[in-house]
C-alpha positions in Angstrom: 23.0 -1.9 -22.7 19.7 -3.6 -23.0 18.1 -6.2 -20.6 15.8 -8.7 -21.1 12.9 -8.8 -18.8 14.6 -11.7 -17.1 17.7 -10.3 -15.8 15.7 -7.2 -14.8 13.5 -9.3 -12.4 16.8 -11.2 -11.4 18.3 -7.8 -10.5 14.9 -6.6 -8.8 14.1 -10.0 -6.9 11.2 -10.8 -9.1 10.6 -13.7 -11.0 13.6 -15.4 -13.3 11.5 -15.7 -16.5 12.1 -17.7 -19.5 10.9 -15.3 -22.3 13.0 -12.8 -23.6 10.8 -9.1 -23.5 13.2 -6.5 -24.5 13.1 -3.7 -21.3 11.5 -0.8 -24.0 8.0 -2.6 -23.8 7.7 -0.9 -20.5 8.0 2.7 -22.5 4.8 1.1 -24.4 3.3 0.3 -21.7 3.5 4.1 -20.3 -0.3 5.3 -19.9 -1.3 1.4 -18.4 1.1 2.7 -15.6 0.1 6.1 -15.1 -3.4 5.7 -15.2 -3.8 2.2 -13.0 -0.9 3.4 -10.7 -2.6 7.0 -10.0 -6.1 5.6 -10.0 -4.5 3.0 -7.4 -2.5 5.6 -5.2 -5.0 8.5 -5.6 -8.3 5.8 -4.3 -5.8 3.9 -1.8 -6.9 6.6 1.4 -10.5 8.9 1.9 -8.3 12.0 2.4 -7.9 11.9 -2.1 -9.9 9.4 -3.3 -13.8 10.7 -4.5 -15.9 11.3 -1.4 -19.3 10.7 -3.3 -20.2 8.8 -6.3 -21.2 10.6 -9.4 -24.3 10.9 -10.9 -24.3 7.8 -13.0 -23.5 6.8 -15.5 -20.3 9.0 -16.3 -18.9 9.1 -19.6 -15.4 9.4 -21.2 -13.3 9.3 -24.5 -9.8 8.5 -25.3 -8.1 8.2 -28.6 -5.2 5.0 -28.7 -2.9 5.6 -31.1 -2.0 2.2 -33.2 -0.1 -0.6 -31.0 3.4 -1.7 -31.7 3.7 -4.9 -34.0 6.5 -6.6 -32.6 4.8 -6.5 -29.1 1.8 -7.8 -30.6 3.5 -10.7 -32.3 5.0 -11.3 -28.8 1.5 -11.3 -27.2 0.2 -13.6 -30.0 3.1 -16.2 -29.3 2.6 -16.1 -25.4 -1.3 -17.1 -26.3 -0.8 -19.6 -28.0 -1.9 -18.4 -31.3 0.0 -19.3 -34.6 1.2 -16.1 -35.5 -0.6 -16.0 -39.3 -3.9 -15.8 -37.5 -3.7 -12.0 -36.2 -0.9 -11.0 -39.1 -3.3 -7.8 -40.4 -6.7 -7.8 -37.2 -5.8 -7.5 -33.4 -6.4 -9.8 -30.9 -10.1 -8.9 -29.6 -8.7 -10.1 -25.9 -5.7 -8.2 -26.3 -8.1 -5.5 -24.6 -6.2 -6.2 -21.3 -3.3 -3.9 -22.7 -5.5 -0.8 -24.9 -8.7 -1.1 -22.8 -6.9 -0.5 -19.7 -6.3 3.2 -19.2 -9.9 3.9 -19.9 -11.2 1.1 -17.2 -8.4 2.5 -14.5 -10.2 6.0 -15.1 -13.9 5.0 -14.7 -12.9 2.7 -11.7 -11.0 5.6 -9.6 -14.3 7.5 -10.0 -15.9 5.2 -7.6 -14.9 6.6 -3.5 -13.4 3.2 -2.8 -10.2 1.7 -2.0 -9.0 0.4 -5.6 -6.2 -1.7 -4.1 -9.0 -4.2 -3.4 -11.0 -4.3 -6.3 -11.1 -7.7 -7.9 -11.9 -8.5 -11.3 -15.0 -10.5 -11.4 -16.4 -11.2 -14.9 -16.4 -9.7 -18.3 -18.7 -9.6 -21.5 -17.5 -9.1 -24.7 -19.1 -8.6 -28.2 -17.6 -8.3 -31.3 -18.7 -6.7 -34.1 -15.6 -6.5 -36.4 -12.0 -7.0 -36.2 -9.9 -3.9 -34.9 -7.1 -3.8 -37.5 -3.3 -3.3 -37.0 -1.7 -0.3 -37.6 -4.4 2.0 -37.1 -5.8 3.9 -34.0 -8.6 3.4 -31.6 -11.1 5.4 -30.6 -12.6 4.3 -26.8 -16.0 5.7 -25.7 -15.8 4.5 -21.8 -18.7 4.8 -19.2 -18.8 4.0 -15.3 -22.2 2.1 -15.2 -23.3 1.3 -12.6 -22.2 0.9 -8.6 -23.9 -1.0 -6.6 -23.4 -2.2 -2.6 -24.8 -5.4 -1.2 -23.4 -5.6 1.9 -20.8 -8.4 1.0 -18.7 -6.7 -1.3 -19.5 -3.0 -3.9 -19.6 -4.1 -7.6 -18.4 -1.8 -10.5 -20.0 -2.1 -14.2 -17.9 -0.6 -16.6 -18.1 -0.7 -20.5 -15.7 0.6 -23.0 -17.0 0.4 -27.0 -14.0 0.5 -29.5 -14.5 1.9 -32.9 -12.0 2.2 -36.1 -11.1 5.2 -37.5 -14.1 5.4 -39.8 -16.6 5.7 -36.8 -17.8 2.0 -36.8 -18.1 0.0 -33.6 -15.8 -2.9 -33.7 -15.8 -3.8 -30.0 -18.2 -3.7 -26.8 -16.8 -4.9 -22.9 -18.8 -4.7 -20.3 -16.3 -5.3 -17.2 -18.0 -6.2 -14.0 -15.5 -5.8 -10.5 -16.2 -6.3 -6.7 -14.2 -4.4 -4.0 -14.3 -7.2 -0.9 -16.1 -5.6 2.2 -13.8 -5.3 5.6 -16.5 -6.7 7.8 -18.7 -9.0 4.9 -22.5 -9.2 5.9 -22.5 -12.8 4.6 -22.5 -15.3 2.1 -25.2 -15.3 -0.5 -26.4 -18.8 -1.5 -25.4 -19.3 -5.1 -27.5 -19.4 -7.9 -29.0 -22.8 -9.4 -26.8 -23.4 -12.3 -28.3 -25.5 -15.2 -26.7 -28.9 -16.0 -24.1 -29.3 -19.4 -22.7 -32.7 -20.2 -19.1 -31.1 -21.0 -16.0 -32.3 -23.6 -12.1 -30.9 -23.3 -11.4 -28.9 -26.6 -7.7 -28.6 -25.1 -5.7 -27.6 -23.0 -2.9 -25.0 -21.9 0.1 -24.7 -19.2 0.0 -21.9 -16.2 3.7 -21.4 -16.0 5.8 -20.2 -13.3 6.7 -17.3 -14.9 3.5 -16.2 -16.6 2.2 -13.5 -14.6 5.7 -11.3 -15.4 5.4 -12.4 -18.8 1.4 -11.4 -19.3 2.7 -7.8 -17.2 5.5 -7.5 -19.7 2.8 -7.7 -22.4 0.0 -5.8 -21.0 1.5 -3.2 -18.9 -0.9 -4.6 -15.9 1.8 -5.1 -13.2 -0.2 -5.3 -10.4 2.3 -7.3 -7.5 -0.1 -10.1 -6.7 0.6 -11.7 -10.5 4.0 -10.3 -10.9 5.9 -10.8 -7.6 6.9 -13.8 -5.8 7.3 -12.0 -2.4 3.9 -10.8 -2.6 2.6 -13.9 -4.0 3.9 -15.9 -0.9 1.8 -13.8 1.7 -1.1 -14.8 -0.1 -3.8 -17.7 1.3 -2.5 -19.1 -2.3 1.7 -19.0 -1.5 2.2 -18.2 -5.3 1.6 -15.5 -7.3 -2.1 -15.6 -9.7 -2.4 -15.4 -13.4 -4.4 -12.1 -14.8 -8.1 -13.5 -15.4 -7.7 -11.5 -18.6 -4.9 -13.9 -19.2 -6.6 -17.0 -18.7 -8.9 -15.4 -20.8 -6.4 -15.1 -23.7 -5.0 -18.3 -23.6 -8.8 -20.3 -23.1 -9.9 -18.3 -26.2 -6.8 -19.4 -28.5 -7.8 -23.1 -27.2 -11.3 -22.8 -28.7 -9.8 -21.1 -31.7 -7.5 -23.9 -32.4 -10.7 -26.6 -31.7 -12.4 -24.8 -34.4 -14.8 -22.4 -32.7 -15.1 -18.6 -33.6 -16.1 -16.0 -30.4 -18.6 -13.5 -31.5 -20.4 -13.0 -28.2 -18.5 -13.9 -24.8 -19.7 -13.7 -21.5 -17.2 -15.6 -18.7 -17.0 -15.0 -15.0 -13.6 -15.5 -13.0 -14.8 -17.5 -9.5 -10.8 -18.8 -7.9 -7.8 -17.4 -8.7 -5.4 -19.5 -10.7 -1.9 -19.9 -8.4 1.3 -20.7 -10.5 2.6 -22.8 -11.5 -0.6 -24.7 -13.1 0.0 -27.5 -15.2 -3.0 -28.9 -17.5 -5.6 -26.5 -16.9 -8.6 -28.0 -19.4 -10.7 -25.8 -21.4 -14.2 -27.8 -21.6 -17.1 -26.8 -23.4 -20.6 -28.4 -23.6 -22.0 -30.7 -25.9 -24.9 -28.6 -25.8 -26.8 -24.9 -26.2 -28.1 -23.0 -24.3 -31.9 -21.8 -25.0 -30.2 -18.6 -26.7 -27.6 -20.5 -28.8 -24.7 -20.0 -26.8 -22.0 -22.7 -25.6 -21.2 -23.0 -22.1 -17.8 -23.0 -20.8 -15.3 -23.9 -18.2 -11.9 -23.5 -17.2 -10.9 -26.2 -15.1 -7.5 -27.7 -13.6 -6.0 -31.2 -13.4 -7.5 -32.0 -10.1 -11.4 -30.6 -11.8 -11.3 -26.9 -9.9 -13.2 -24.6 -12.1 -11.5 -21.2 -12.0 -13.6 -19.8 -14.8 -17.1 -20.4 -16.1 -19.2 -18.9 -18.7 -20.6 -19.6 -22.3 -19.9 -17.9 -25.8 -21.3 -18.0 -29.3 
């Protein structure tokens, strides 16, 4: 017999959802598990995680072999995308599902506690479509590591290239793991002023963090379940950044922009439910052509900020 997604979480005390993900999306979603759970369980105590940081920065390779269609057509929906626009190319954000075995592996390299680590920003360049139905090859390297007292930061950057050799993709993923005892707050930096305009907007549902897990393999509890969710300052579970990443992007898309060049930091979690969360952009560039961008909710809190071209 096969179960949807939501009568497994009803029989597991999740989330009820209201999409319908077929249970074998979890066999597709195999190495996301493996690798983030054992990078997770393995950097969780100092008796097995690394006791010194490599010599940086450290590099690695993976092959991905080509993703399954009907999940991609599934992703596509949940963004928001009509489903012609990624019928032959691949969602470039859909680098929260295939990018993530490779960033679980540079991240455990680091001798911290990994059940911490926070996604803070990301930059992503793109020099060509990945296409469907072919594989992926993922060139990954640990950075940079860096403590300054408040919190450790992790740069990581994984290029993807087709099977003919040629770079299509570039993300450079940035990550803090929170100090216990934090030396301070720094003062924030001077931000430039934008006059800024809505290009549109999306809905952060109830059930969205199960459904983005069911879609991306990432099931990390504190987006998934409700139990967890509750113990939080927050009392909800919090979407994926990389999922208000997805659905922002589709919003620009559908307003007419393209994404070449992406650069976006995540700075408050999103709880859900989240109705009318506004995608803004400015009516202006930047000295190096780039639009500025926001992610804000109905009562104006900016959980993500950043600028694109």
């Amino acid at each position: 017999m096969k179960l949807s997604a939501s009568s497994w979480a009803c029989k597991k005390g999740i989330n009820t959802m209201l999409a319908d993900y077929p249970l074998k999306y979890l066999a597709l979603h195999w190495p996301n598990i493996r690798s983030m759970g054992w990078a997770a369980i393995r950097n969780a105590t100092p008796i097995t995680r690394p006791a010194t940081l490599p010599e940086l920065p450290v590099n690695h390779s993976m092959h991905v072999p080509a993703l399954n269609n009907e999940l991609l057509d599934q992703y596509v929906a949940w963004t928001g995308a009509p489903a012609n626009r990624y019928r032959t190319e691949i969602p470039a954000h859909f680098c929260s599902h295939w990018a993530m075995p490779m960033l679980a592996k540079l991240g455990s390299l680091a001798p911290y506690n990994l059940l911490s680590l926070l996604n803070q920003g990301l930059r992503m360049q793109i020099h060509k479509p990945l296409i469907r139905d072919e594989p992926i090859a993922l060139r990954g390297s640990l950075m940079d590591v860096s403590d300054d007292g408040d919190k450790v930061r992790i740069h990581t950057r994984v290029q993807a290239s087709n099977p003919k050799g040629e770079l299509a993709i570039v993300i450079d993923s940035y990550s803090t793991v929170p100090r216990a005892k934090p030396a301070g707050k720094s003062k924030p930096a001077k931000r430039e002023e934008y006059e800024f305009n809505t290009a549109g907007s999306w809905d952060a549902e109830e059930e969205d963090g199960l459904a983005f897990a069911m879609l991306t393999g990432d099931f990390n509890p504190i987006h998934t379940i409700k139990a967890v969710g509750k113990r939080t300052r927050f009392k909800s579970c919090i979407l994926h950044g990389f999922g208000q990443l997805a659905r922002t992007w589709e919003v620009l898309h559908n307003a007419g922009y393209s994404v070449a060049d992406l650069d976006v930091r995540w700075i408050k979690p999103l709880p859900l439910p989240n109705a009318g969360m506004q995608v803004q952009t400015s009516t202006t560039k930047d000295s190096e052509g780039y639009t500025q961008l926001r992610l804000a909710a109905a009562d104006g809190t900016l959980h993500m900020v950043g600028r694109f071209k």
